[in-house]
Backbone as a ProteinNet text record, in pm:
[ID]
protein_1_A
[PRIMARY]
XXXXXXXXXXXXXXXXXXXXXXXXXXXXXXXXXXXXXXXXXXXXXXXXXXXXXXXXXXXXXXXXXXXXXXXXXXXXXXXXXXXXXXXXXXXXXXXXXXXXXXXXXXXXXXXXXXXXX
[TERTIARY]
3546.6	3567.7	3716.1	3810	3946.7	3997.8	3968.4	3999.1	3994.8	3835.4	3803.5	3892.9	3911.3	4014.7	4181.2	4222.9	4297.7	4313.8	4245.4	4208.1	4245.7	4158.7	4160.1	4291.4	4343.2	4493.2	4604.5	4553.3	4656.3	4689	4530.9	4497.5	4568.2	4522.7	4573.3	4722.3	4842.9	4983.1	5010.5	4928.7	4994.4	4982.6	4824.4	4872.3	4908.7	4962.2	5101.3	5188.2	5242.4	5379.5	5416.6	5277.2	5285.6	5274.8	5216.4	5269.3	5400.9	5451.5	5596.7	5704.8	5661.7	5712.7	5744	5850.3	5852.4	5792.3	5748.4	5695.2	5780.6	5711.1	5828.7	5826.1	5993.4	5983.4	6070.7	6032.2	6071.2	6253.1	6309.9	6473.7	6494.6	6416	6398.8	6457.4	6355.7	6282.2	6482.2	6525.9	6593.9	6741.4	6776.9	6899.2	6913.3	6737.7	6745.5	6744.5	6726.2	6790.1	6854	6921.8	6980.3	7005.1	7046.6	7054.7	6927.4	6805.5	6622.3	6648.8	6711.9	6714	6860.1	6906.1	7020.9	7008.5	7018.1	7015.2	6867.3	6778.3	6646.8	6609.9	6546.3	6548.7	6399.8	6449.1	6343.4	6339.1	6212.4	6166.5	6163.4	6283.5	6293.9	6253.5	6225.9	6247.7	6206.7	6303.8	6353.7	6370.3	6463.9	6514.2	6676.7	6690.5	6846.1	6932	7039.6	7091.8	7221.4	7267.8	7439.8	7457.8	7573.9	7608.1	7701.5	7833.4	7931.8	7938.5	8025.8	8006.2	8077.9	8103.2	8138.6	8085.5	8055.7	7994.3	7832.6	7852.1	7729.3	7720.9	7861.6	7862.9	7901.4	7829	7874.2	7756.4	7760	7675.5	7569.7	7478.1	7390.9	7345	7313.1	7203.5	7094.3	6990.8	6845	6772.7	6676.1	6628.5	6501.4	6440.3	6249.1	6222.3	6299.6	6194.4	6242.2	6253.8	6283.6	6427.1	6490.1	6637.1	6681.3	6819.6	6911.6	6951.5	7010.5	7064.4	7149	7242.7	7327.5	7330.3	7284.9	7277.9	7400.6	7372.6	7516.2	7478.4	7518.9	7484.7	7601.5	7578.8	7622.5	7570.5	7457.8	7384.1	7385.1	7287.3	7201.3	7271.4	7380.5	7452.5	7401.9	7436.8	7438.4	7302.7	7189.5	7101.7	7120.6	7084.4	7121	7036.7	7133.6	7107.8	6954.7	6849.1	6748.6	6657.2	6650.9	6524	6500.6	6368.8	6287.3	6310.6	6347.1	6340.9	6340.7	6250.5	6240.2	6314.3	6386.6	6501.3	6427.2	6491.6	6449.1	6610.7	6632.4	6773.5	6805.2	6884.9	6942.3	6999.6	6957.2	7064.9	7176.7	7335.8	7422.2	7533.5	7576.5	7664.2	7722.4	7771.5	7879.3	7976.5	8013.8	8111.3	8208.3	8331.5	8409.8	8386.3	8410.4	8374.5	8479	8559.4	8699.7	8759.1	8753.5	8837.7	8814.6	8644.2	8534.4	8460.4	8454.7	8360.8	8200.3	8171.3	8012.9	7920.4	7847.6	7806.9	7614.8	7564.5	7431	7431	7415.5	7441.5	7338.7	7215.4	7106.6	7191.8	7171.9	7247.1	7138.5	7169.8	7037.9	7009.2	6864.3	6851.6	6763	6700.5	6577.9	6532.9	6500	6521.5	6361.8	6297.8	6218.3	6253.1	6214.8	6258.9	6112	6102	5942.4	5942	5827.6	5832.1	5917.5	5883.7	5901	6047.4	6143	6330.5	6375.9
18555.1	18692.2	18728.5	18626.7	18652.3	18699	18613.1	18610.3	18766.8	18800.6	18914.9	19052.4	19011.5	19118.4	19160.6	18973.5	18955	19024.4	19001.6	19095	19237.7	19269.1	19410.7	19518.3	19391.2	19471.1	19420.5	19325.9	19255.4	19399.5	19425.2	19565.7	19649.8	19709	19825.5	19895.7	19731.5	19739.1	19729.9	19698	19669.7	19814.9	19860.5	19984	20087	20117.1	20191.4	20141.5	20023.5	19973.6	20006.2	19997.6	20035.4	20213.6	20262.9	20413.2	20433.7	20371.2	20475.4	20400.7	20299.8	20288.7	20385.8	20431.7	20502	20435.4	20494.6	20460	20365.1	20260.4	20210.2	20284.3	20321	20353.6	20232.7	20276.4	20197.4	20225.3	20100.5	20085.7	20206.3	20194.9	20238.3	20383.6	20465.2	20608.8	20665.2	20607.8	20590.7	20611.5	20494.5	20501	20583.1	20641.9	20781.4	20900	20900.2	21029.2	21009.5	21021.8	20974.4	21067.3	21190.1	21293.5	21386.1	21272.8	21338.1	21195.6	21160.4	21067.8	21091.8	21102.3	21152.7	21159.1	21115	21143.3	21119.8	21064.7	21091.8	20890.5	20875.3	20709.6	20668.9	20592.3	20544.1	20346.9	20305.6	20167.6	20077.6	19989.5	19905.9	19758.3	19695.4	19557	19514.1	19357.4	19285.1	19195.7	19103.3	18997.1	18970.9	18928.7	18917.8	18880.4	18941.5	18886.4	18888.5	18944.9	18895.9	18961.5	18846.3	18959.8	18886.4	19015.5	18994.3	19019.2	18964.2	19037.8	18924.9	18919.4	18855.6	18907.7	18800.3	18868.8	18893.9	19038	19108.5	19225.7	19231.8	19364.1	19299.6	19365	19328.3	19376.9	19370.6	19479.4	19313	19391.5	19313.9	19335	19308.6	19381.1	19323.3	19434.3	19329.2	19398.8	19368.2	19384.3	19357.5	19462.7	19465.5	19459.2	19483.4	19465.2	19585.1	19708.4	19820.8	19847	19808.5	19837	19742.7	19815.7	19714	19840.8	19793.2	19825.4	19824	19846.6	19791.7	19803.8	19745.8	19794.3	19722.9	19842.6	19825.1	19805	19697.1	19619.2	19681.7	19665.3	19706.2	19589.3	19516.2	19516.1	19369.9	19345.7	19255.2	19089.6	19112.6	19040.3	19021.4	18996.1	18969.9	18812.1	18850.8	18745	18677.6	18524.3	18475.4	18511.5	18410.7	18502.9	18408.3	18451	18460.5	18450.7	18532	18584.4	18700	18737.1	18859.7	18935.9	19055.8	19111.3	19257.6	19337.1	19447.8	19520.9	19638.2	19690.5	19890.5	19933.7	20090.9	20112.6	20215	20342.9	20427.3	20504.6	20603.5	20600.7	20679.6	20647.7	20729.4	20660.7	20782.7	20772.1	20841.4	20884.1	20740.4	20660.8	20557.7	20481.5	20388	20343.8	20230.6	20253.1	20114.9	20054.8	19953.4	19808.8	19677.5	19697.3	19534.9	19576.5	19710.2	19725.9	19734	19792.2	19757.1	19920.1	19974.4	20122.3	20029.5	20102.8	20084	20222.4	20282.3	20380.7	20393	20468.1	20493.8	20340.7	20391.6	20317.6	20343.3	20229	20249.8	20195.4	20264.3	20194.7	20140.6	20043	19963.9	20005.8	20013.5	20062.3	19971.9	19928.4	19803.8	19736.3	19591.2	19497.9	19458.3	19336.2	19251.8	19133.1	19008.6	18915.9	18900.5	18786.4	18689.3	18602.6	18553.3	18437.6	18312	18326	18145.4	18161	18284.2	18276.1	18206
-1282.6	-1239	-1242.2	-1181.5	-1181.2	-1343.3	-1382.1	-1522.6	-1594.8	-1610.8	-1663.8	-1556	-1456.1	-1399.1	-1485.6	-1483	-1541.3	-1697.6	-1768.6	-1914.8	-1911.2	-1827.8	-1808.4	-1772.6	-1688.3	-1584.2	-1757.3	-1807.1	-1908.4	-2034.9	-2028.2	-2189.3	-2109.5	-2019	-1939.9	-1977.1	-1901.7	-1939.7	-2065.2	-2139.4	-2317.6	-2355.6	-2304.1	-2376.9	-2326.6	-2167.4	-2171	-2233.7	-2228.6	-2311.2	-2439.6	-2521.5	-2692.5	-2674.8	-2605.7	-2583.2	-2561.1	-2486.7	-2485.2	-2576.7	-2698.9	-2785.6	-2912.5	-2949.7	-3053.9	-3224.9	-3284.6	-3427.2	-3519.5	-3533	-3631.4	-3760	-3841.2	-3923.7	-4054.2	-4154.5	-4244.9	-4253.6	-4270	-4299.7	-4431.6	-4529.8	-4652.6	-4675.4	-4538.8	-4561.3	-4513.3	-4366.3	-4335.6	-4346.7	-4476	-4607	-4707.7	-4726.1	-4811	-4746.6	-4660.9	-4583.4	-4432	-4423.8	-4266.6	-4194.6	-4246.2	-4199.9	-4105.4	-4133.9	-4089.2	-3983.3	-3964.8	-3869	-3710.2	-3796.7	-3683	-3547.6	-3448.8	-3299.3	-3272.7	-3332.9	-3302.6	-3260.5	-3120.5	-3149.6	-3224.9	-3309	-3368.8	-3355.3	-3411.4	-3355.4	-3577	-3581.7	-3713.9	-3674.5	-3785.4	-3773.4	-3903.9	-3858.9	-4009.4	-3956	-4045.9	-4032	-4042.8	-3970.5	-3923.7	-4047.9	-4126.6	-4267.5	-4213.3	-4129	-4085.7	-3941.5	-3881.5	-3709.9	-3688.8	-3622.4	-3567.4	-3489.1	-3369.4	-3221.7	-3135.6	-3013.3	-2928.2	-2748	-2688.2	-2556	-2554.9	-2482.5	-2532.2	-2626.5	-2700.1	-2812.4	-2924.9	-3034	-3173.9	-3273.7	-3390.3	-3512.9	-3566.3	-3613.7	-3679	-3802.4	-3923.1	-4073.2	-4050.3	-4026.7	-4045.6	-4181	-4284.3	-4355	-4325.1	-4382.8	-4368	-4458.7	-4593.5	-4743.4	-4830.1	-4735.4	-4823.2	-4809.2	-4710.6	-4697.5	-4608.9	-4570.9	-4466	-4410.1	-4276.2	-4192.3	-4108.4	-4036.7	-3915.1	-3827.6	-3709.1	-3548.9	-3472.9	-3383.6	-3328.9	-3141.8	-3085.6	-2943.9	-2885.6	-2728.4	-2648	-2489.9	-2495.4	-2388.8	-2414.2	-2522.2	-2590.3	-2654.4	-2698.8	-2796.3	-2917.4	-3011	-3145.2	-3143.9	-3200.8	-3244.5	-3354.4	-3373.5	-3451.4	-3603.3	-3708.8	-3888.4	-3874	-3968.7	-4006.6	-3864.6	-3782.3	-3649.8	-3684.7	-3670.6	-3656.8	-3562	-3604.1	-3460.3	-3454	-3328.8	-3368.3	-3271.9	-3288.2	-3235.5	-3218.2	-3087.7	-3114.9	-3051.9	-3111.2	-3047.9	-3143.2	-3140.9	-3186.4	-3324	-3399.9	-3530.4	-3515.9	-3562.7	-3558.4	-3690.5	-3691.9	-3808.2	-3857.2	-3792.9	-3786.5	-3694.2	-3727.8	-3603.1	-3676.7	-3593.9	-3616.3	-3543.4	-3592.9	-3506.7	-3499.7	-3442.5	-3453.7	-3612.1	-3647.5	-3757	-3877.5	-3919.7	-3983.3	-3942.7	-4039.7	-4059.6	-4131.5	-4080.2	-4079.1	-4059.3	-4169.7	-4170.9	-4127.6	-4103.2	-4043	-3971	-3851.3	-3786.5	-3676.2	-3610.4	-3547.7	-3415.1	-3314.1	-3137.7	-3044.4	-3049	-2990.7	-2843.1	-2772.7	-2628.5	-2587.2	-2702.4	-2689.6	-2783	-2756.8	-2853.7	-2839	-2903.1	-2906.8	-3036	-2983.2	-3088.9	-3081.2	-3206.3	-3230.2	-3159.7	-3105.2	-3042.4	-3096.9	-3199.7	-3273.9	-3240.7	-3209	-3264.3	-3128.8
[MASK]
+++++++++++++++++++++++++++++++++++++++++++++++++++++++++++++++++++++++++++++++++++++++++++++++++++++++++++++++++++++

């Protein structure tokens, strides 16, 4: 009986949680227009291909297949090169970073890695 309670209260929270997730969109759609993205937060994921950073701030490239990207930490720190991981925030114009322009630029607000990383 516990159990099947358990289930139930388990579905319940998943699917508020996947509700107030925003849509993942493709890296791809993204790099070809950035300008339909601008200020709006959206939900990527890939795989980690480079990150600089120190602390808990520093930029990341993850790749999904159709493009790349650069996110930019604040909170989180920099994950290590080849982990999965899916990221939602803001896209914005650009940023320097330790002396380093970096353009479309996603600002991270929330992360998720894969289990296995």
């Amino acid at each position: 009986m516990k159990a099947r309670i358990f289930a139930g209260v388990s579905i319940a929270l998943m699917s508020l949680a996947l509700t107030a997730c925003p849509e993942r969109i493709r890296i791809g759609d993204i790099t070809r227009d950035p300008g339909r993205f601008y200020n709006r937060e959206v939900t990527v994921a890939g795989r980690v291909n480079r990150s600089y950073g120190a602390l808990d701030k520093g930029v990341y490239e993850i790749d999904d297949g159709t493009g790349k990207i650069w996110i930019f930490t604040e909170r989180y720190g920099v994950p290590s090169r080849d982990g999965y991981i899916g990221v939602t925030g803001k896209i914005i114009p650009g940023i320097t970073y330790n002396g380093t322009n970096y353009a479309t630029v996603l600002r991270e607000t929330r992360r998720r890695t894969h289990p296995g990383n």
